[in-house]
Backbone as JSON Lines, residues from 0, in Angstrom:
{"i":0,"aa":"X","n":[8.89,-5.25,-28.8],"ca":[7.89,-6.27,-28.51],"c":[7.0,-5.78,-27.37]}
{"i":1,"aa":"X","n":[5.63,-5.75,-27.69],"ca":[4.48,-5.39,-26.79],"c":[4.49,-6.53,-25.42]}
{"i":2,"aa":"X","n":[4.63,-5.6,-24.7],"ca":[4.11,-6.77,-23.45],"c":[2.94,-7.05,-22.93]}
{"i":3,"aa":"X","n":[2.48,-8.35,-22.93],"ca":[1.33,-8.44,-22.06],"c":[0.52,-7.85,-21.22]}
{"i":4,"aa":"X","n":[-0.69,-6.76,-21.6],"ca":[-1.59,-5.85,-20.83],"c":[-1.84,-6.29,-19.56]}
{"i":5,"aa":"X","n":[-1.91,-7.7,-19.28],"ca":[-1.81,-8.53,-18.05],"c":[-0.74,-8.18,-17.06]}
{"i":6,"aa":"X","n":[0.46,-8.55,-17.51],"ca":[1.76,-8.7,-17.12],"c":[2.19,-7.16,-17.01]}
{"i":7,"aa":"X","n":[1.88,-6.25,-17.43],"ca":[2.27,-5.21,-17.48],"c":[1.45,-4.58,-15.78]}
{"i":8,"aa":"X","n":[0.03,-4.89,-16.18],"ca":[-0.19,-4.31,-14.65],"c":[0.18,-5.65,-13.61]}
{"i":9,"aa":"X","n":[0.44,-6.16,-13.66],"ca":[0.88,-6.92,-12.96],"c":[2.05,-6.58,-11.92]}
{"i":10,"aa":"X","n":[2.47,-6.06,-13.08],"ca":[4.47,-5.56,-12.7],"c":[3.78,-4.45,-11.85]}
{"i":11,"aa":"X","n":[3.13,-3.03,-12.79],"ca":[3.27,-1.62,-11.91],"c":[2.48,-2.44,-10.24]}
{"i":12,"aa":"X","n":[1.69,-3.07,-10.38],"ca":[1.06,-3.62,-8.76],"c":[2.39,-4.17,-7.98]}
{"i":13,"aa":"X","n":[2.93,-4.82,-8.57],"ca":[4.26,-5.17,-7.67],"c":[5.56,-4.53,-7.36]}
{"i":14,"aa":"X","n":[5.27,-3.18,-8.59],"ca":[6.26,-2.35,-8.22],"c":[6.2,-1.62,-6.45]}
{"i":15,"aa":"X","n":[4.38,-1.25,-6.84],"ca":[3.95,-0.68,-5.54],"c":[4.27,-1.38,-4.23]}
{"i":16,"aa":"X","n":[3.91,-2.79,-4.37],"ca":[3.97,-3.74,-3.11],"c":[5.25,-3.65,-2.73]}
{"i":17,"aa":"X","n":[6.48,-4.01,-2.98],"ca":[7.72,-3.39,-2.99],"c":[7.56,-2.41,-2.09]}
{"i":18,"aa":"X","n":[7.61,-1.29,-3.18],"ca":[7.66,0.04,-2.79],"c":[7.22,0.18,-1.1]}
{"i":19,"aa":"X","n":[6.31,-0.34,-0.7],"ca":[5.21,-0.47,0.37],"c":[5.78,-1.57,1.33]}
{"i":20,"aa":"X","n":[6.75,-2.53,0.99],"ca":[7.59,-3.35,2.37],"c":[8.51,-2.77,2.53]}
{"i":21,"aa":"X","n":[9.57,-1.81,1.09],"ca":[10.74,-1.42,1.57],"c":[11.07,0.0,3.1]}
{"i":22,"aa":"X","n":[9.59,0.29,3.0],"ca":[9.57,0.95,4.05],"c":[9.63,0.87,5.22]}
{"i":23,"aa":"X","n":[9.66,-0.54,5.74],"ca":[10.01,-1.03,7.03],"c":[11.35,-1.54,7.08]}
{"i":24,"aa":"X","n":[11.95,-1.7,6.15],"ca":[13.39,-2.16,6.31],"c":[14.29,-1.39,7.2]}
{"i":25,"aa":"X","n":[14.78,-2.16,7.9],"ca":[15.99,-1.98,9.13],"c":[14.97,-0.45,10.48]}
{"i":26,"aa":"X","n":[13.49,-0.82,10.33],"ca":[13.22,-0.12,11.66],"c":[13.13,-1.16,12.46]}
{"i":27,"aa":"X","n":[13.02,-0.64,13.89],"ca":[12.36,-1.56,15.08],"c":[10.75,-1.73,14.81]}
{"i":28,"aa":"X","n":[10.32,-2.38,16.15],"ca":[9.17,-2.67,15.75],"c":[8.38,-1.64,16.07]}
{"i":29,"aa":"X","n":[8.6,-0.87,17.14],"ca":[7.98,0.44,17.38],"c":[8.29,1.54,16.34]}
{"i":30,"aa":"X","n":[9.06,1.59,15.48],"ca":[8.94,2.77,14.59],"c":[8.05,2.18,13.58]}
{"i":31,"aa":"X","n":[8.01,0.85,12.97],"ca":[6.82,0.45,12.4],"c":[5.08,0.94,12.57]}
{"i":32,"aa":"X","n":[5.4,0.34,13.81],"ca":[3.9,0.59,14.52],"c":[3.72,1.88,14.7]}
{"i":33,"aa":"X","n":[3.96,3.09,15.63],"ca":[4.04,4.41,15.93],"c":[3.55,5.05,15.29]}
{"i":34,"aa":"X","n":[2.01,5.67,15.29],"ca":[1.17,6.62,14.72],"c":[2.37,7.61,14.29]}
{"i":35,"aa":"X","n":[1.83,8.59,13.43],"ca":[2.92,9.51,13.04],"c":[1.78,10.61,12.14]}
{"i":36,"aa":"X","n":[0.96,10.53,11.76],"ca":[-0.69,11.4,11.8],"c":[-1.52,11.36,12.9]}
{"i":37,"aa":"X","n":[-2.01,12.89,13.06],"ca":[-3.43,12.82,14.32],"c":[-3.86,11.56,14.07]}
{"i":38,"aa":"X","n":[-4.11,11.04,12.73],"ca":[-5.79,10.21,12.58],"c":[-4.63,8.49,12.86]}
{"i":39,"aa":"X","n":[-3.53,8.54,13.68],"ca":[-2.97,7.38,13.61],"c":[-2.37,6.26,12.5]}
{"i":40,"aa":"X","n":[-1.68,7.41,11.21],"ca":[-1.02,6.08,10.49],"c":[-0.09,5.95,10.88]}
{"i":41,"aa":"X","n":[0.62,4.67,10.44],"ca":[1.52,3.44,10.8],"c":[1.3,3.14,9.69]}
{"i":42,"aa":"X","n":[3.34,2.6,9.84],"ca":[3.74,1.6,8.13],"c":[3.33,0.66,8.49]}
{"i":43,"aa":"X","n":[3.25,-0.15,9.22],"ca":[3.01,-1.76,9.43],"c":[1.05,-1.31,9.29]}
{"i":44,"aa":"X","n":[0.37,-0.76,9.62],"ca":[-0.99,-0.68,9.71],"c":[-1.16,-0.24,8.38]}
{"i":45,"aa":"X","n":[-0.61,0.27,7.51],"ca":[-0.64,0.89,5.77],"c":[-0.65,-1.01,5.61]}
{"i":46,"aa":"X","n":[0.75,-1.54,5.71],"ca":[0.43,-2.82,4.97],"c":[-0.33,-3.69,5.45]}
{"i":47,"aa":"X","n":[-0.84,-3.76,6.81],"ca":[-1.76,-4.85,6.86],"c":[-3.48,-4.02,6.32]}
{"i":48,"aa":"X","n":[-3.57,-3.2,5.91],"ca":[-4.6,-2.9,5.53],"c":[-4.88,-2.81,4.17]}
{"i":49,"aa":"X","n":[-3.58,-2.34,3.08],"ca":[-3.49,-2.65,1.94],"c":[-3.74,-4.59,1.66]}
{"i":50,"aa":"X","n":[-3.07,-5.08,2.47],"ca":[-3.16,-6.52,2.05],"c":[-4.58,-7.1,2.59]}
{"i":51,"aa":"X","n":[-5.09,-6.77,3.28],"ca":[-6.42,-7.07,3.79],"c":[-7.64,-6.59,2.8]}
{"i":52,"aa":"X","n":[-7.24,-5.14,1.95],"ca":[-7.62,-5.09,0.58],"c":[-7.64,-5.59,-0.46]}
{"i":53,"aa":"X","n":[-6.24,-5.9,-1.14],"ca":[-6.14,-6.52,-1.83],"c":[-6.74,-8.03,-1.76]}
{"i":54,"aa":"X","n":[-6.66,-8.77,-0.97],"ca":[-7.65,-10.13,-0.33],"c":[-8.94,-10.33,-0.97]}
{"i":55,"aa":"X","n":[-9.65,-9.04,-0.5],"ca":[-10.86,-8.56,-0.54],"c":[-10.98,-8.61,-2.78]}
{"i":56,"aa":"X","n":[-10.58,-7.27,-2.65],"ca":[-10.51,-7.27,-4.59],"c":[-10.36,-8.0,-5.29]}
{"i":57,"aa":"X","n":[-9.16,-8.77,-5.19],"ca":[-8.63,-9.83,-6.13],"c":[-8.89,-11.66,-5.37]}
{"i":58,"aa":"X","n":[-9.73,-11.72,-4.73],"ca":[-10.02,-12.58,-4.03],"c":[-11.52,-12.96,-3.94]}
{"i":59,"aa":"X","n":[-12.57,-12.17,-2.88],"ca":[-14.15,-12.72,-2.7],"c":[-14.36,-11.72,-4.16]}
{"i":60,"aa":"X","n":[-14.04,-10.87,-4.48],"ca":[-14.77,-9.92,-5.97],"c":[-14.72,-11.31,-6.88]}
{"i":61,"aa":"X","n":[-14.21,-12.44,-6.96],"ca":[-14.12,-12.81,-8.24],"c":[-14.52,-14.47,-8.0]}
{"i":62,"aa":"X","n":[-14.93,-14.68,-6.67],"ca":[-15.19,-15.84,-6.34],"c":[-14.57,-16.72,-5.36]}
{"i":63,"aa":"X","n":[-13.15,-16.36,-5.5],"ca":[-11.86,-16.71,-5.12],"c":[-11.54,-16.16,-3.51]}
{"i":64,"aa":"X","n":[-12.18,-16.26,-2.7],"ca":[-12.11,-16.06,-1.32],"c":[-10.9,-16.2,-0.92]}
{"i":65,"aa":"X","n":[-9.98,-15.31,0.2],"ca":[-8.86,-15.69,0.86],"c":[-9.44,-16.28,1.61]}
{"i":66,"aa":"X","n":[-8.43,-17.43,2.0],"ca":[-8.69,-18.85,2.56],"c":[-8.61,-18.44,4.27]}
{"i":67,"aa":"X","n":[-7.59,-17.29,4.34],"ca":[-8.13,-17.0,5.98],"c":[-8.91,-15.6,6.28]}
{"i":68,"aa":"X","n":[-9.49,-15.82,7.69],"ca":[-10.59,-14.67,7.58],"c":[-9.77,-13.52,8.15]}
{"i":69,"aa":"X","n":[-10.23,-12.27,8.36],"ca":[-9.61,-11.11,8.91],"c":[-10.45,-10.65,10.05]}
{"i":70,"aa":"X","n":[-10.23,-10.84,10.91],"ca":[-10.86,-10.34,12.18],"c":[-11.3,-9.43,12.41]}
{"i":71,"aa":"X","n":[-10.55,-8.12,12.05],"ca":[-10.3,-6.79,11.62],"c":[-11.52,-6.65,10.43]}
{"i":72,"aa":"X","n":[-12.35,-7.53,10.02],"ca":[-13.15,-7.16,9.04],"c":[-14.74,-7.88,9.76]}
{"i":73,"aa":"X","n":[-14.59,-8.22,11.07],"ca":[-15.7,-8.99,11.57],"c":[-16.79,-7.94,11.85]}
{"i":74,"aa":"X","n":[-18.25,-8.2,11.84],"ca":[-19.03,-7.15,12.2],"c":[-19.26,-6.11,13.55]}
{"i":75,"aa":"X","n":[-18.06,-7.39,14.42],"ca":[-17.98,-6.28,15.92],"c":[-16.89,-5.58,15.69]}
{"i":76,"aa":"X","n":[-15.83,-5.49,14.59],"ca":[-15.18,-5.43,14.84],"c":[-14.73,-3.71,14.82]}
{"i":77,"aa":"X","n":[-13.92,-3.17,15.31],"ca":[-13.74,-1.66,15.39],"c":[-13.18,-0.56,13.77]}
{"i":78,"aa":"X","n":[-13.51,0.63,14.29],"ca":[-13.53,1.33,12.84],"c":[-12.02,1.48,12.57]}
{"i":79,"aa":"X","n":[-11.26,1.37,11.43],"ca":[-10.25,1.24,11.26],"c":[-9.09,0.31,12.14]}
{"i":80,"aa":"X","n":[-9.88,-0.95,12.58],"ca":[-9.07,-1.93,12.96],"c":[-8.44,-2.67,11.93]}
{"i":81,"aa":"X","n":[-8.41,-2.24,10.52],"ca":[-7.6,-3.16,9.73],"c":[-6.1,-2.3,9.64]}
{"i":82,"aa":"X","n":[-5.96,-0.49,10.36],"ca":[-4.83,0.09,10.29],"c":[-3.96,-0.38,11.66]}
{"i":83,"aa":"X","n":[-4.82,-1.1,12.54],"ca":[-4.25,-1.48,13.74],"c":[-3.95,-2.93,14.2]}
{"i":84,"aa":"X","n":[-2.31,-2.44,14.12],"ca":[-1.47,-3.55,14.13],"c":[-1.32,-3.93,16.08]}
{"i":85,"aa":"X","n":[-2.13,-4.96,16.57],"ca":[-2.35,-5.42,18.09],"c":[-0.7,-5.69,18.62]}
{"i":86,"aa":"X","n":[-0.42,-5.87,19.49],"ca":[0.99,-5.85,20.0],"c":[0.96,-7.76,19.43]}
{"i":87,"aa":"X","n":[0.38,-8.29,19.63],"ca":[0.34,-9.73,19.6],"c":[0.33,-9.84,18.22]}
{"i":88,"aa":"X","n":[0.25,-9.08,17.03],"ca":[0.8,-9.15,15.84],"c":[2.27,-8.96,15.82]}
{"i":89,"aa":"X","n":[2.45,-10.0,15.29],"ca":[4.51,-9.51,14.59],"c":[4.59,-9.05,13.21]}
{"i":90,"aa":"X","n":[5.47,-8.2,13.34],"ca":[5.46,-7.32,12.0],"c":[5.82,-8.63,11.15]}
{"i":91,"aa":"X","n":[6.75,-9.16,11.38],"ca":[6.76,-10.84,10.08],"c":[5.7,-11.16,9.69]}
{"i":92,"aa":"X","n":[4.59,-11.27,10.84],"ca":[3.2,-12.0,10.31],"c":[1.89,-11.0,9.68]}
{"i":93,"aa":"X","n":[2.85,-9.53,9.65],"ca":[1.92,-9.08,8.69],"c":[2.58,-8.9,7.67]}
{"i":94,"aa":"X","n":[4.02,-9.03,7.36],"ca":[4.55,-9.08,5.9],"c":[3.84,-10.56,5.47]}
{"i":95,"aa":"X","n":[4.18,-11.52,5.84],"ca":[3.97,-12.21,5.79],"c":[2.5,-13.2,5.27]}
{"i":96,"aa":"X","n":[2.0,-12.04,5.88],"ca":[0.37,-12.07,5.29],"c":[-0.07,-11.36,4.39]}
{"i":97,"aa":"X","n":[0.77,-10.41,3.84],"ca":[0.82,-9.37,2.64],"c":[1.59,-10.34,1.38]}
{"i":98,"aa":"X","n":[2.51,-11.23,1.78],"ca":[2.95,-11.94,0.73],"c":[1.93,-13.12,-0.14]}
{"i":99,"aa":"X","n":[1.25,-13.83,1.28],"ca":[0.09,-14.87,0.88],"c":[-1.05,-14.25,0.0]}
{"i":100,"aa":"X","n":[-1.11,-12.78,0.0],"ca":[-2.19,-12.16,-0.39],"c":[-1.67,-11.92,-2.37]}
{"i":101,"aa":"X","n":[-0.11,-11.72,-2.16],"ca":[0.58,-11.79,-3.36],"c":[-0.22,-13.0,-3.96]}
{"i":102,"aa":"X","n":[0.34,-13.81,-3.35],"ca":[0.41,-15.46,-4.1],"c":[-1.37,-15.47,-4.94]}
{"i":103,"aa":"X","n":[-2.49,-15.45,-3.72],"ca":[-3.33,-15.75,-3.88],"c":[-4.0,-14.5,-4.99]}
{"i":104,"aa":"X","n":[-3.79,-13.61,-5.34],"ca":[-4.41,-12.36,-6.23],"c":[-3.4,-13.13,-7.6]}
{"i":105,"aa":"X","n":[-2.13,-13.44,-7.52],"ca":[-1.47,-13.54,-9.21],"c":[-2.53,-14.93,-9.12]}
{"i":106,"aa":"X","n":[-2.86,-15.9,-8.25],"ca":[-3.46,-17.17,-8.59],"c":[-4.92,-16.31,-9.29]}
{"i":107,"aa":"X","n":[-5.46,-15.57,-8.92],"ca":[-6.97,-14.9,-9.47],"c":[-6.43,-14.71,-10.51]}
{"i":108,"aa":"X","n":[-5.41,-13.66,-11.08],"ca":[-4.99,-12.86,-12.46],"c":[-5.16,-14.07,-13.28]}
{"i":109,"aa":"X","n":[-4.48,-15.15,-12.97],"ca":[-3.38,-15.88,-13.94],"c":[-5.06,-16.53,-14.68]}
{"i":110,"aa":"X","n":[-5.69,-16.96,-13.59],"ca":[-7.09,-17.98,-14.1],"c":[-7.98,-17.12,-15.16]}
{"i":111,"aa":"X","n":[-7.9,-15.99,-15.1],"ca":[-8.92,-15.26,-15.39],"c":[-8.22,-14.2,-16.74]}
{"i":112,"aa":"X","n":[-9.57,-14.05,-17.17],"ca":[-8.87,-12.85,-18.54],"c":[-9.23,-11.68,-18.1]}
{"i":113,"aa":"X","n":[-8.41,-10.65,-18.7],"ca":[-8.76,-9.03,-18.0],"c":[-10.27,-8.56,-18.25]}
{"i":114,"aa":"X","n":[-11.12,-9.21,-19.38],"ca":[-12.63,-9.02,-19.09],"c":[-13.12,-10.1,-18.21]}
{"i":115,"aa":"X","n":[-12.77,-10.79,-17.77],"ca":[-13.79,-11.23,-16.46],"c":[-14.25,-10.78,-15.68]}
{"i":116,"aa":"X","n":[-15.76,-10.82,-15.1],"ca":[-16.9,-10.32,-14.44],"c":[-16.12,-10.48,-12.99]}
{"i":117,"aa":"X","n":[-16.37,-9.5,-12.21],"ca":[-16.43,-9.81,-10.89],"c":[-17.64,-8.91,-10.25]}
{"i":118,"aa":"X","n":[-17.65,-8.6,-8.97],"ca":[-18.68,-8.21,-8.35],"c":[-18.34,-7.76,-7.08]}
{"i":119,"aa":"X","n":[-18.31,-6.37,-6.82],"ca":[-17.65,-5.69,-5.34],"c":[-18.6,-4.65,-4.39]}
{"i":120,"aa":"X","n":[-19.16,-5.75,-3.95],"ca":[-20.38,-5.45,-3.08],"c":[-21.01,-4.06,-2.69]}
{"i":121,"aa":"X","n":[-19.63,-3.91,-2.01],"ca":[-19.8,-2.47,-1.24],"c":[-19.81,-1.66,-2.21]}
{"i":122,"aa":"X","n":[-19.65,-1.57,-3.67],"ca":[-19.7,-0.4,-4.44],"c":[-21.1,0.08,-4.77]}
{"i":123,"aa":"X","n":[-22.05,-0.72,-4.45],"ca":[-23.51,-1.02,-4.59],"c":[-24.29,-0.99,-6.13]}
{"i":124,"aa":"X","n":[-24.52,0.17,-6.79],"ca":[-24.7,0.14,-8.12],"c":[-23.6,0.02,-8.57]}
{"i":125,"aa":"X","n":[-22.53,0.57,-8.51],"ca":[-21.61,0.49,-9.34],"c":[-20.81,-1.07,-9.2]}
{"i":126,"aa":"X","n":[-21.19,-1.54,-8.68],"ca":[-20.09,-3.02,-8.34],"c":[-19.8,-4.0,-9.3]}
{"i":127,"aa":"X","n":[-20.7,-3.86,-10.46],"ca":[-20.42,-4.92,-11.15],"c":[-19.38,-4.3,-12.31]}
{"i":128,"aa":"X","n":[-17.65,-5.15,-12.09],"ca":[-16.57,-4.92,-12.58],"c":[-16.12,-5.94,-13.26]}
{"i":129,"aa":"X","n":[-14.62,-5.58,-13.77],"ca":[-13.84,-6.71,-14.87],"c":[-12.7,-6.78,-13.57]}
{"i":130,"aa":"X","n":[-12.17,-7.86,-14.18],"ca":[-10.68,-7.89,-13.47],"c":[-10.0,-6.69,-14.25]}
{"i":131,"aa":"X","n":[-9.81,-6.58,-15.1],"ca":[-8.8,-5.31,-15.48],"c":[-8.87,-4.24,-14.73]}
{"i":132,"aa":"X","n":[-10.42,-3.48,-14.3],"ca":[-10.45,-2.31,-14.02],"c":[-10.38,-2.31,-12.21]}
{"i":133,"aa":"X","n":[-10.19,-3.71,-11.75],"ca":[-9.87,-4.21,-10.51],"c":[-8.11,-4.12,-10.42]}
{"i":134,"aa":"X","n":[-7.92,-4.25,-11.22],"ca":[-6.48,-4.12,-10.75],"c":[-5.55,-2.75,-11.24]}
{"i":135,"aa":"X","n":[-6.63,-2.27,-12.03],"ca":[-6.16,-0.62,-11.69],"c":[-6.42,-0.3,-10.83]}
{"i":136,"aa":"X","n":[-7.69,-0.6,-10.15],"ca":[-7.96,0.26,-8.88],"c":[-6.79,0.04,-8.03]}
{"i":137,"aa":"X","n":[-6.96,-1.51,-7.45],"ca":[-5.78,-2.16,-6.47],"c":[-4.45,-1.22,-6.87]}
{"i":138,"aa":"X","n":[-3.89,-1.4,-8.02],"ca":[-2.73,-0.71,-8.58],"c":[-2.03,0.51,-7.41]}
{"i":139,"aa":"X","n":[-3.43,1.4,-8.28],"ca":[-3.58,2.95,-7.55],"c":[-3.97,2.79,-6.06]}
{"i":140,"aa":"X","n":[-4.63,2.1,-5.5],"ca":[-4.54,2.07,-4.15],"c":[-3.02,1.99,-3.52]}
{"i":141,"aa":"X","n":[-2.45,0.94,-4.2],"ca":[-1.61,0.54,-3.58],"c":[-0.2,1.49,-3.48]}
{"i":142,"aa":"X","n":[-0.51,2.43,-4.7],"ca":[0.78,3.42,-4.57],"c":[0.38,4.35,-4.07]}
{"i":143,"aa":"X","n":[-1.22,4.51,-3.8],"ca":[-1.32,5.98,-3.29],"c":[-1.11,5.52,-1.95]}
{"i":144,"aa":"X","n":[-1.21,4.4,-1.11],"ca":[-0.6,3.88,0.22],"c":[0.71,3.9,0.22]}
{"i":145,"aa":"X","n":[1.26,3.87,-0.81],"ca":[2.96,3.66,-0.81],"c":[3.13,4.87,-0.83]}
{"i":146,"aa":"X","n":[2.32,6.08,-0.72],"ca":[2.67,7.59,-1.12],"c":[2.7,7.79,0.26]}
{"i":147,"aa":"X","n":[2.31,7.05,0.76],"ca":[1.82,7.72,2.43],"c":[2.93,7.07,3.02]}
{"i":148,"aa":"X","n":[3.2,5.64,2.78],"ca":[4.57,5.13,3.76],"c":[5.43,6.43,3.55]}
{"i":149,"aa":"X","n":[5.31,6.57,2.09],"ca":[6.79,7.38,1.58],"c":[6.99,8.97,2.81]}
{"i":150,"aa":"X","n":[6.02,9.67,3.0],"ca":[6.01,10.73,4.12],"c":[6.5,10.42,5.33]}
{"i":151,"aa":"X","n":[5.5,8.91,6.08],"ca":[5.55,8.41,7.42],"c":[7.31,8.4,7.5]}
{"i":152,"aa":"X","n":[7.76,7.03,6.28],"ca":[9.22,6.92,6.65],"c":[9.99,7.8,6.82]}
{"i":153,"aa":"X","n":[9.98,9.06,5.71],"ca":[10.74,10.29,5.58],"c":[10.45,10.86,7.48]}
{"i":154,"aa":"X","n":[9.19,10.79,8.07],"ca":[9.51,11.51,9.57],"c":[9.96,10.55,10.53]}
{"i":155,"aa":"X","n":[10.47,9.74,10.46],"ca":[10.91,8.83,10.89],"c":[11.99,9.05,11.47]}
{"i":156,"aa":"X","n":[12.95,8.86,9.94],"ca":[14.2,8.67,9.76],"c":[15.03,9.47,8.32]}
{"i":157,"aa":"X","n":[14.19,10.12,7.73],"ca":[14.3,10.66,6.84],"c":[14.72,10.02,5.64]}
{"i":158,"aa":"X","n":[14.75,8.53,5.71],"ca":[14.75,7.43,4.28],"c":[13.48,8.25,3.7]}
{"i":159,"aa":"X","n":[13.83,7.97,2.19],"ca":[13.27,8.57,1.4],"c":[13.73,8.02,-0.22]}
{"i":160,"aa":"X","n":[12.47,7.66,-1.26],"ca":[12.39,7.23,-2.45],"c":[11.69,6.1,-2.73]}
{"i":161,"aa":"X","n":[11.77,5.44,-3.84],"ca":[10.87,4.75,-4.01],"c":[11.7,2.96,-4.17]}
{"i":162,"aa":"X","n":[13.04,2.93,-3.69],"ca":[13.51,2.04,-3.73],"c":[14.17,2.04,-2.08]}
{"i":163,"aa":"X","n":[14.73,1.42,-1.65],"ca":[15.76,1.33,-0.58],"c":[17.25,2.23,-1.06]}
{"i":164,"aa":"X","n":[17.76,2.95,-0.6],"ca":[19.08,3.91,-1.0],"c":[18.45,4.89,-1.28]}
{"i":165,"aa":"X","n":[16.72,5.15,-1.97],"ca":[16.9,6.25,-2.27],"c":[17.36,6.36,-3.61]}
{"i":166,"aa":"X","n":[17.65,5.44,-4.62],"ca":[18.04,5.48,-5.87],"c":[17.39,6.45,-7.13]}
{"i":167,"aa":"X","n":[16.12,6.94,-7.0],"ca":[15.27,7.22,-7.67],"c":[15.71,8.99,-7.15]}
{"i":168,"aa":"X","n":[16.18,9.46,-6.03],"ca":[16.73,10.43,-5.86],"c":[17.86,11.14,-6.28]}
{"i":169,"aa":"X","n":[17.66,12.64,-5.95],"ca":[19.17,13.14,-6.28],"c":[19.93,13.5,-5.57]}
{"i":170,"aa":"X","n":[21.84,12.83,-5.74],"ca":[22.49,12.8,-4.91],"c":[22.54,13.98,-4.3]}
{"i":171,"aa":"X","n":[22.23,14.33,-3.54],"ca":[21.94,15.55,-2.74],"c":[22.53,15.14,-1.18]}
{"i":172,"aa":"X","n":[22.95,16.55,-0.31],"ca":[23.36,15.96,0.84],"c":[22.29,16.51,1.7]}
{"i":173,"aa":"X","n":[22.46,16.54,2.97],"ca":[21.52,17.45,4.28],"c":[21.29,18.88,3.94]}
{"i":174,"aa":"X","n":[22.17,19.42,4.02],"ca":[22.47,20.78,3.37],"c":[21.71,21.55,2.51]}
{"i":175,"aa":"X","n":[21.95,20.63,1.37],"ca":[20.96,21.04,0.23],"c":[19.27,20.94,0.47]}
{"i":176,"aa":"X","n":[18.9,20.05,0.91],"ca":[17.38,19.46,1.64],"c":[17.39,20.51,2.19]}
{"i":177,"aa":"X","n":[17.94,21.58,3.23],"ca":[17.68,21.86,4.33],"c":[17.45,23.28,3.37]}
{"i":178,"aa":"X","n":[18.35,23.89,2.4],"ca":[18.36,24.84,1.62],"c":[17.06,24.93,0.77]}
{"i":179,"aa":"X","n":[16.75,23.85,0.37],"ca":[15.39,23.53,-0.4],"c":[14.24,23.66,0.28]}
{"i":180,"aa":"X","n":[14.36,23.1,1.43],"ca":[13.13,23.37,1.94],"c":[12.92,24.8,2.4]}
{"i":181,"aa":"X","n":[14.06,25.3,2.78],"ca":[13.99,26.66,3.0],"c":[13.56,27.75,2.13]}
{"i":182,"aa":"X","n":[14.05,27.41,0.55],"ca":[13.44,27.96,-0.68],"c":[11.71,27.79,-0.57]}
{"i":183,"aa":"X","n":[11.51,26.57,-0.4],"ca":[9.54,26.16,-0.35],"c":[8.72,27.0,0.56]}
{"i":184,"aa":"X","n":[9.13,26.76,2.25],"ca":[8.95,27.99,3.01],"c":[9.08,29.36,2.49]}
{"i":185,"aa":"X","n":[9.93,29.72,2.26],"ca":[10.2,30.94,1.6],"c":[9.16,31.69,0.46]}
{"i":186,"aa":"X","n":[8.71,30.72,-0.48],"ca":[7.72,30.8,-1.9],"c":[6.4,31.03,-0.73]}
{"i":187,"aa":"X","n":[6.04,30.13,0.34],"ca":[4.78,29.99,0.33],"c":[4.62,30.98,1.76]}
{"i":188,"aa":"X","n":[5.15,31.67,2.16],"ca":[5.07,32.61,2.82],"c":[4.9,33.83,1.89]}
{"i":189,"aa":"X","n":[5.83,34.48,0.92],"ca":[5.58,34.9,0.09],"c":[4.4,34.8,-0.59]}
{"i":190,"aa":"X","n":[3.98,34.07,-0.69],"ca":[2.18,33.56,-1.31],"c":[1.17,33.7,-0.65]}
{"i":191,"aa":"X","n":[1.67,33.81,0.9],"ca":[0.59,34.23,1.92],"c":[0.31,35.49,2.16]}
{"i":192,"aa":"X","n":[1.21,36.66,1.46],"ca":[1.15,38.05,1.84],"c":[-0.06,38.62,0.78]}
C-alpha cells in the first residue's frame, strides 16, 4: 500500500527534526551552546535557527505567519543572530520553540494540498513556489543541519549516528575508530605524495 506523498515527506522532515534534538540529549548547557567551528556553530544555535526557518517556509510563505516574532530576524538585528543562542535563552525554550514551529508547519501541510501556491520573498524571481517543493527544501535543510549537529556532537563527546545509541552504527569499539581513522590518514597522505 502506497503512502501518502504528503505523509511521506512529512515523516523524512520529522525524521530530521529528531535527528536534530537528539543531539543535545544528556549535554550541559555549555556544551550545547559552545562554538566548536571558527565561524561559531552550536547545537542549540543549529536548532534555533533551523526552527526560525522552518517558521519562515512553512508559515509567512503560505500566508500562515508564526504567531510569535523572532527578534533575531528584526532589521537591527545582527548577522547570524538567529545561530546565537543569548545566555537569557534556555535551551528548553529553544526546544521548545522548535516544537511550536512543529505544530504550526503540520497545521500549514494538513490545510493545504502539495500544489498550493506560496511565495518566498527573498528568493526574488524565483519565489513563486508549491508547498511540495517547500518542504523538500525544508526537508533537506533540515538534514543537511542535522549533518552538522552530527560532526559538532561527535567533537564533543564522540556520540555519534542518527538516532541516540548510535543504532544506525556499527558495533564497533574505540580501537577500531582509532584503527580506521588511521587507515583514512594513511590513504590521504598517500594521495598527497
Amino acid at each position: 500500500m502506497a503512502m501518502d506523498p504528503k505523509n511521506t515527506l512529512l515523516r523524512y522532515l520529522q525524521v530530521a527534526r529528531e535527528a536534530l534534538l537528539w543531539k543535545l540529549d544528556g549535554l550541559s548547557d555549555y556544551d550545547m551552546r559552545r562554538p566548536m567551528t571558527p565561524t561559531g556553530t552550536n547545537l542549540l544555535g543549529i536548532v534555533k535557527h533551523v526552527a526560525s526557518v522552518e517558521a519562515g517556509y512553512l508559515g509567512d510563505c503560505f500566508g500562515r505567519p508564526f504567531p510569535e516574532k523572532f527578534p533575531w530576524f528584526a532589521d537591527d538585528a545582527g548577522f547570524n543572530d538567529d545561530f546565537l543562542v543569548g545566555a537569557d535563552e534556555s535551551s528548553a525554550s529553544i526546544i521548545d520553540l522548535y516544537r511550536r514551529v512543529w505544530e504550526h508547519s503540520e497545521g500549514t501541510v494538513a490545510g493545504l494540498d502539495l500544489d498550493a501556491a506560496g511565495r518566498v520573498p527573498w528568493w526574488g524571481d524565483r519565489g513563486d513556489v508549491t508547498l511540495h517543493q517547500i518542504l523538500v527544501h525544508i526537508t533537506t535543510e533540515t538534514h543537511r543541519h542535522a549533518g552538522h549537529a552530527d560532526i559538532v556532537r561527535e567533537m564533543i563527546d564522540g556520540a555519534v549516528g542518527l538516532r541516540l545509541g548510535g543504532e544506525n552504527m556499527p558495533p564497533v569499539d574505540d580501537a577500531w575508530w582509532a584503527d580506521y581513522r588511521g587507515r583514512v590518514e594513511a590513504a590521504a597522505l598517500e594521495a598527497s605524495n
